[in-house]
C-alpha positions as CSV (number, residue, x, y, z in Angstrom):
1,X,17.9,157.9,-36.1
2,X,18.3,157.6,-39.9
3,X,21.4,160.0,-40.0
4,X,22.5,157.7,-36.7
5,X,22.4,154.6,-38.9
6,X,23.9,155.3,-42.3
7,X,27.2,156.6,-39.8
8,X,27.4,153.2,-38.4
9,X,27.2,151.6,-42.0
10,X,30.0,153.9,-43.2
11,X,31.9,152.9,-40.2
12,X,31.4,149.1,-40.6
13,X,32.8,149.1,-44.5
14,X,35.2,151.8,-43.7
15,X,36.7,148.8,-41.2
16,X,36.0,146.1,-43.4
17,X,37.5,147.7,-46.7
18,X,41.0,148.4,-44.1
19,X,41.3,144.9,-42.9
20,X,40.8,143.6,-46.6
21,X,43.3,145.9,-47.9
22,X,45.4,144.8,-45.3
23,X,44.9,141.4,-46.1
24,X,45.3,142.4,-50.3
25,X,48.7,144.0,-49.3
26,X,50.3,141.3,-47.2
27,X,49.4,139.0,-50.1
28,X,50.9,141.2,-52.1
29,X,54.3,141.7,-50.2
30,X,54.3,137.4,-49.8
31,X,54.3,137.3,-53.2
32,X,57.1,139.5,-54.2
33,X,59.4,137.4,-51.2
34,X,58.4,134.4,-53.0
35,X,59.3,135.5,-56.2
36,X,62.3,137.0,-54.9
37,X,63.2,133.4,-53.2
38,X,65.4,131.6,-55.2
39,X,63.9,127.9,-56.7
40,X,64.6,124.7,-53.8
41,X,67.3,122.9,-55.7
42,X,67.4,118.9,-54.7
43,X,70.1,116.5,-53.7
44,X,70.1,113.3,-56.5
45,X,72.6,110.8,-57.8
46,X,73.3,110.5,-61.6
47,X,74.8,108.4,-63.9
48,X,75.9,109.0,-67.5
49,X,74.7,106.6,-69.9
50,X,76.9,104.6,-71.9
51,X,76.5,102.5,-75.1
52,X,77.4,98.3,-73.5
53,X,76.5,95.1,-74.2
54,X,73.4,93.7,-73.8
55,X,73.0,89.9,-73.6
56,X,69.6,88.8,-73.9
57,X,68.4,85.7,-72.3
58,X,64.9,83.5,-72.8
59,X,63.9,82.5,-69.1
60,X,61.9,79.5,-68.0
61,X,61.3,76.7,-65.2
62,X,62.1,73.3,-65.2
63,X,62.8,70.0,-62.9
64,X,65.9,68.0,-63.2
65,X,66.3,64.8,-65.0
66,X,68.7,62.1,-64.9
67,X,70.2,61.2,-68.5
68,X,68.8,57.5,-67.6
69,X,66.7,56.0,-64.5
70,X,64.7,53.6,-63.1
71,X,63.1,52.1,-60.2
72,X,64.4,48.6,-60.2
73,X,62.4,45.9,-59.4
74,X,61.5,42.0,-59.8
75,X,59.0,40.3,-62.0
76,X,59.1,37.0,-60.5
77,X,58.0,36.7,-56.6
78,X,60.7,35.0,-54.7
79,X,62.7,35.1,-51.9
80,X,66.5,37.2,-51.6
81,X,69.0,34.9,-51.4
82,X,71.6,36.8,-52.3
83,X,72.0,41.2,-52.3
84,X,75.7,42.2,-53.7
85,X,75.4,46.3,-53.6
86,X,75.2,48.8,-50.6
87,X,73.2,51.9,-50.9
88,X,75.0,54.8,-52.7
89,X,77.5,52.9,-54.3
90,X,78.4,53.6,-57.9
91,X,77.7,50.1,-60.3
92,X,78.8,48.9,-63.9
93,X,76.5,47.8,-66.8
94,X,75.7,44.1,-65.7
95,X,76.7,44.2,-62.0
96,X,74.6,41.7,-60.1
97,X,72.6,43.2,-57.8
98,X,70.3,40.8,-56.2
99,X,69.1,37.2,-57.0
100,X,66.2,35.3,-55.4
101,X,66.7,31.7,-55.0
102,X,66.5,29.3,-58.0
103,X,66.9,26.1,-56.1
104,X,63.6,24.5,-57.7
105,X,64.2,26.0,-61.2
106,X,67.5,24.9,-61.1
107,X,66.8,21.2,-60.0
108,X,63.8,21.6,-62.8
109,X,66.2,22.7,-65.7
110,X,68.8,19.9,-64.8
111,X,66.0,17.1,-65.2
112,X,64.7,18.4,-68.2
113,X,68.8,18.5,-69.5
114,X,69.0,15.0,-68.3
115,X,66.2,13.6,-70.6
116,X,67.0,16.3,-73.5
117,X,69.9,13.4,-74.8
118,X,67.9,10.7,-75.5
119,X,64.9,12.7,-76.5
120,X,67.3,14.1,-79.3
121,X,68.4,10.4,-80.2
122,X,65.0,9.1,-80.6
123,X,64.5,11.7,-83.0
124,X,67.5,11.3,-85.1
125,X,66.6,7.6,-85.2
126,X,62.5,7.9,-85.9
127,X,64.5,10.0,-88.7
128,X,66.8,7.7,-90.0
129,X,64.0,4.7,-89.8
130,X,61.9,7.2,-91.7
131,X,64.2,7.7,-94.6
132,X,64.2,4.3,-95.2
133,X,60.7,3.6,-94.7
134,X,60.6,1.9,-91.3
135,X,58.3,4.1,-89.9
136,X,55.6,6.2,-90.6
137,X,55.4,10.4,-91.1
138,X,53.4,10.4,-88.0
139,X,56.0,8.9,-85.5
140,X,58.4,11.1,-86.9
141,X,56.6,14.3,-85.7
142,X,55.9,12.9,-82.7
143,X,59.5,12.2,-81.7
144,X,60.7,15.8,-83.3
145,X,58.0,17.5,-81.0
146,X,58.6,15.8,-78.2
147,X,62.5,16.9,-78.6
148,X,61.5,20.6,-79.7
149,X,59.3,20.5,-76.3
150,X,61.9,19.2,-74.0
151,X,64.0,21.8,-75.6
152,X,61.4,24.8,-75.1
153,X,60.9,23.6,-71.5
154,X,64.9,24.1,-70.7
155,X,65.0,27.4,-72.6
156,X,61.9,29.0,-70.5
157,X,63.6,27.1,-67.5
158,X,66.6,29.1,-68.3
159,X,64.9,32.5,-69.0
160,X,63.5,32.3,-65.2
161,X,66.2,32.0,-63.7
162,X,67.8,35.0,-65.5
163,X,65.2,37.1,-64.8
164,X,65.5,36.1,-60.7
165,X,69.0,37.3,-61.2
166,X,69.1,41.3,-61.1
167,X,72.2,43.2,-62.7
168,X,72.4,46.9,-63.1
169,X,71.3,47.8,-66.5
170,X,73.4,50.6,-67.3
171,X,76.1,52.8,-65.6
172,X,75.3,54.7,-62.5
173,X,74.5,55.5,-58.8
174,X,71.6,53.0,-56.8
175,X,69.9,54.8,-54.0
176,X,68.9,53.7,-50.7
177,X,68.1,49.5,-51.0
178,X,65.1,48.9,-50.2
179,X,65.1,44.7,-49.5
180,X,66.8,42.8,-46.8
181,X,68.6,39.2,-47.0
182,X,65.9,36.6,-47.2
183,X,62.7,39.0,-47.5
184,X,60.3,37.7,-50.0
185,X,59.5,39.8,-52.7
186,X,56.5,40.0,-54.9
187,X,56.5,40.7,-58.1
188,X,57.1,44.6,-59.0
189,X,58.6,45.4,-55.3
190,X,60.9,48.2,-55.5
191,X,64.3,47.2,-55.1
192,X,66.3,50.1,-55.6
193,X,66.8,53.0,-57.4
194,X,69.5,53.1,-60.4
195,X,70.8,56.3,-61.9
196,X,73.1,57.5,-64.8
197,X,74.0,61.4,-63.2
198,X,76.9,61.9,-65.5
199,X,74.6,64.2,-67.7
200,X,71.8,65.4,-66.5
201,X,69.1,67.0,-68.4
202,X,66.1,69.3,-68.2
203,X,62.8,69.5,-69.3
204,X,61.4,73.1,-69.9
205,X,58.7,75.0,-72.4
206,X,58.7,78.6,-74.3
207,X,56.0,80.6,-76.4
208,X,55.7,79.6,-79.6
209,X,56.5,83.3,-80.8
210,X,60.3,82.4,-79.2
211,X,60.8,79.5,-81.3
212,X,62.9,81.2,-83.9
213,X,65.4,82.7,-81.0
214,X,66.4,79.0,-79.9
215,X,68.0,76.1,-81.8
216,X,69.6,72.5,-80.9
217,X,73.5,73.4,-80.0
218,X,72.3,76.9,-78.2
219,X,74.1,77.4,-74.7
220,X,72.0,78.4,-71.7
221,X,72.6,78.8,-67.8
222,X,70.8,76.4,-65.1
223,X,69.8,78.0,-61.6
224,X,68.9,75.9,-58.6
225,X,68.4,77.2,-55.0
226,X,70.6,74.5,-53.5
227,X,73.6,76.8,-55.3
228,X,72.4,80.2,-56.1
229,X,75.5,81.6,-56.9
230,X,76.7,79.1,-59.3
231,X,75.2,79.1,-63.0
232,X,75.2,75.9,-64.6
233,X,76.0,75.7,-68.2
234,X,74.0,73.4,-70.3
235,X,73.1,73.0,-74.2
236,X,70.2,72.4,-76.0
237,X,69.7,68.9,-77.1
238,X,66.8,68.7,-78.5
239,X,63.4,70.5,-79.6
240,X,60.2,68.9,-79.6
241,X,58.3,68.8,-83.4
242,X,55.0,69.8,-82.0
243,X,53.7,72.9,-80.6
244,X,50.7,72.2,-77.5
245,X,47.7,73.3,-79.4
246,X,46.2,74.3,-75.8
247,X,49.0,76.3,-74.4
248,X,51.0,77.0,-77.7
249,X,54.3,76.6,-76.0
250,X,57.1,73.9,-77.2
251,X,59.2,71.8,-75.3
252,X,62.9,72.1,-74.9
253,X,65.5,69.7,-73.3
254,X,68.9,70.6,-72.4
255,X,71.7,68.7,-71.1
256,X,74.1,69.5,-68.2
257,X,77.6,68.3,-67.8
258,X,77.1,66.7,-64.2
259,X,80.8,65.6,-63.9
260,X,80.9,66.7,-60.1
261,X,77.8,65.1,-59.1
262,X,76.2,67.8,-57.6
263,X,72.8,68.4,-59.4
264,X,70.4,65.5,-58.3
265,X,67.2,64.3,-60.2
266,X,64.2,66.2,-59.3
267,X,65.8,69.8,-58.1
268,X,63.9,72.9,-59.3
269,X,65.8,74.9,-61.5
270,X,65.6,78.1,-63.1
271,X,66.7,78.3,-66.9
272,X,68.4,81.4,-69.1
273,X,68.6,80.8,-72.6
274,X,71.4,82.8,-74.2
275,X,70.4,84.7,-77.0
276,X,73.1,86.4,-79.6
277,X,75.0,89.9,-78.0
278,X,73.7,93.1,-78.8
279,X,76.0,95.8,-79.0
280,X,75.7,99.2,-77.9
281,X,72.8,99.0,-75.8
282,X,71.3,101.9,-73.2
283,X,71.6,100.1,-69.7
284,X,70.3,101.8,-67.1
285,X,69.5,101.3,-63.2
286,X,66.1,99.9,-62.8
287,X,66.1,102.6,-58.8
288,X,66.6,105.4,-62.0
289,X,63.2,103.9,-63.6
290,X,59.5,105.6,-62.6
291,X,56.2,103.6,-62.8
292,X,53.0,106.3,-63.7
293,X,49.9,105.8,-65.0
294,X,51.4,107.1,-68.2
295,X,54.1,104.6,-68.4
296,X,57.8,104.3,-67.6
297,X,60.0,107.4,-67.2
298,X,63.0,108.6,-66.5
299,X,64.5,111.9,-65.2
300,X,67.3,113.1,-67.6
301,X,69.3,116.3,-66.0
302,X,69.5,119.0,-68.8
303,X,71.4,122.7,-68.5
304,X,69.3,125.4,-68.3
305,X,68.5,128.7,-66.7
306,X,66.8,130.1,-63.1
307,X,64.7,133.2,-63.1
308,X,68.1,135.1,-62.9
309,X,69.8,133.9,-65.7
310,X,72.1,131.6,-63.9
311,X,72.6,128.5,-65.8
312,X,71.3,125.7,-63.6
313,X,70.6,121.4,-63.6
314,X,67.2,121.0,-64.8
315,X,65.4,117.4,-64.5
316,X,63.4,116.6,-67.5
317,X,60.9,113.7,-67.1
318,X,61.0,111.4,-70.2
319,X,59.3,108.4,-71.3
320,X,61.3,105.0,-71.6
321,X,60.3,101.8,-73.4
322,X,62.0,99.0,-71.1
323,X,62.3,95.7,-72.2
324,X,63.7,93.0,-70.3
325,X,65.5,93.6,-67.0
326,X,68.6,91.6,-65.2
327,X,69.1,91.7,-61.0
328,X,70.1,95.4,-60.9
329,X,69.7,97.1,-64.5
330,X,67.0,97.3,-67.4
331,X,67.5,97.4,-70.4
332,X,66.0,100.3,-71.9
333,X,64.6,100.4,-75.9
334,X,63.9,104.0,-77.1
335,X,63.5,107.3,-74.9
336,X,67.0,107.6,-74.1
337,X,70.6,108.0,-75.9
338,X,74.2,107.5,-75.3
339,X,75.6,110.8,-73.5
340,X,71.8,111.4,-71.4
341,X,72.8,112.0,-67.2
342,X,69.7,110.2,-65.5
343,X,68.4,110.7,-62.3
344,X,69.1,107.2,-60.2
345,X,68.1,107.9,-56.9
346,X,66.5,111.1,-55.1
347,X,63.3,111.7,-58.3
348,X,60.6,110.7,-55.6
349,X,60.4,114.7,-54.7
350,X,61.3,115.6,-58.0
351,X,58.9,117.7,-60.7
352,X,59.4,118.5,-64.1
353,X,61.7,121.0,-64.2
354,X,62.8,120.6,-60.8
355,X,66.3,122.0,-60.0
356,X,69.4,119.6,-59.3
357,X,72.4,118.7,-57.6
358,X,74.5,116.0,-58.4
359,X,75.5,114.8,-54.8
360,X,77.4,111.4,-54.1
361,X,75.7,108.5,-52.3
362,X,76.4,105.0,-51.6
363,X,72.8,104.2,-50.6
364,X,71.9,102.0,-53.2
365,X,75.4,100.2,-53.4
366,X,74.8,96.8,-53.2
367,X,76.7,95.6,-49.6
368,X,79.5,93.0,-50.0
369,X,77.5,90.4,-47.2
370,X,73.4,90.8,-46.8
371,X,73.2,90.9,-42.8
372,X,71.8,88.8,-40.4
373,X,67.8,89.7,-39.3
């Protein structure tokens, strides 16, 4: 029974020790066919980089502004007896615009004109009597006060009419009117917008660590979504003394040439402050650009050698320092060098030390019309 036994156990590891053999040999012979296989070598698109120009730009957010503006409106309550603009239409300095009616303070102003005359005599008489000691110091003051009052009452009389006669108080565009013939108007009713759109301006801010970059005279380009394909050009005007101990920025405002009319007071707008040229600059594609936890890199295609001693494209990963970036490119710092071939599209499957083949593709080419969804 023993004997019986110990055969069985010599025949179990004799089958076990074959199929792992087996199994040690297969591995074996998989090996030497993988070693044997030559390295995958991936399809990419490269581009040799080139010292350019590099034009740096300070961006920030703004509204419009007109160079002047106002809500127009009256201080006296009265009611319209006379409107001499149309909404929209362009106005002088001192073009009447509207006047409430001044039949009382006119009728007011010519009786207090009617009795001015012999108000004025009385006192130049009480004056003359005076000098010759006819009457006393006391009439005399009250003849010169009742001529200086008569004479206050026609000035004030005078100032309220003016100020029930509207006129445009500069140059520029009203808006939509906002009274009707014979409506009555209370005192600060809006009458109409006024606007001087020849130049406009804009308000924005930048970091206090920015403010030796700009300067009064400094060109910049305005963006606004109502034409996205046409830059603005505008300069700085002026810079604001103080720095916002809160948020430490600085306020800027710039003016824009407006000559065709087409920016409008209130628009959003999107601001590029030109900074000086830099010359010979690494631009690269930011599709050629890699985000990892390590940072920013970049596959650079280098000659080297497969197992066999055949000289092969080789894709080095590198690490970039990338500053500030601009609708298709970046603009990189340090990690890369005039002459480098990078990787631009393709690195998603890549390694380093990947093998590489410069293919051409039209992928990423940016298409003359963005089509209809």
């Amino acid at each position: 029974m023993k004997k019986w036994m110990v055969i069985m156990i010599l025949v179990a590891l004799l089958l076990f020790g074959s199929v792992i053999g087996f199994n040690f040999y297969n591995f074996a012979q998989k090996g030497k066919e993988m070693a044997s296989k030559p390295a995958p070598v991936f399809p990419v698109t490269t581009l040799t980089v080139e010292g350019s120009d590099w034009s740096p730009t300070l961006e920030a957010i703004g509204f419009i502004e007109p160079n002047q503006g106002l809500d127009i409106s009256t201080q006296i309550a009265g009611t319209v007896d006379k409107l001499s603009f149309e909404s929209g239409e362009q106005v002088k300095k001192g073009t009447l615009l509207l006047s409430l009616n001044t039949d009382v303070e006119r009728a007011n102003l010519k009786s207090s004109q009617g009795k001015l005359p012999a108000a004025k005599a009385n006192y130049e008489r009480m004056r003359s009597l005076y000098t010759k000691g006819g009457v006393s110091k006391g009439n005399l003051d009250d003849a010169q006060a009742e001529y200086l009052a008569l004479q206050g009452q026609i000035d004030a009389l005078q100032a309220t009419i003016d100020r029930m006669t509207i006129r445009a108080p500069f140059n520029g565009q009203v808006g939509l009117r906002n009274v009707f013939l014979g409506q009555y108007l209370k005192a600060g009713d809006n009458i109409v917008r006024l606007e001087d759109t020849s130049v406009m301006k804009i308000r924005f801010t930048v970091a206090q660590t920015e403010l030796a970059k700009i300067k009064v005279g400094q060109q910049l380009d305005i963006m606004v979504d109502a034409y996205p394909q046409r830059p603005f050009k505008g300069t700085i005007a002026a810079i604001e003394p103080a720095v916002k101990q809160l948020s430490g920025v600085i306020e800027v405002q710039a003016a824009i040439p407006n000559a065709e009319g087409l920016l409008r007071s209130g628009m959003y707008a999107k601001v590029q402050v030109l900074l000086p040229v830099i010359r010979e600059q690494i631009i690269v594609p930011q599709t050629a650009i890699n985000f990892t936890l390590y940072g920013q890199t970049v596959y650079v295609v280098e000659q080297g050698k497969d197992a066999k001693g055949q000289p092969v494209n080789i894709a080095k990963q590198v690490v970039v320092n990338v500053g500030e970036r601009e609708a298709e490119v970046a603009h990189v710092l340090s990690g890369l060098k005039a002459g480098d071939v990078v990787v631009t599209s393709g690195q998603i499957r890549l390694s380093n030390g990947s093998q590489v083949k410069a293919v051409e593709d039209n992928t990423l080419a940016k298409p003359a019309t963005v089509p209809a969804l």
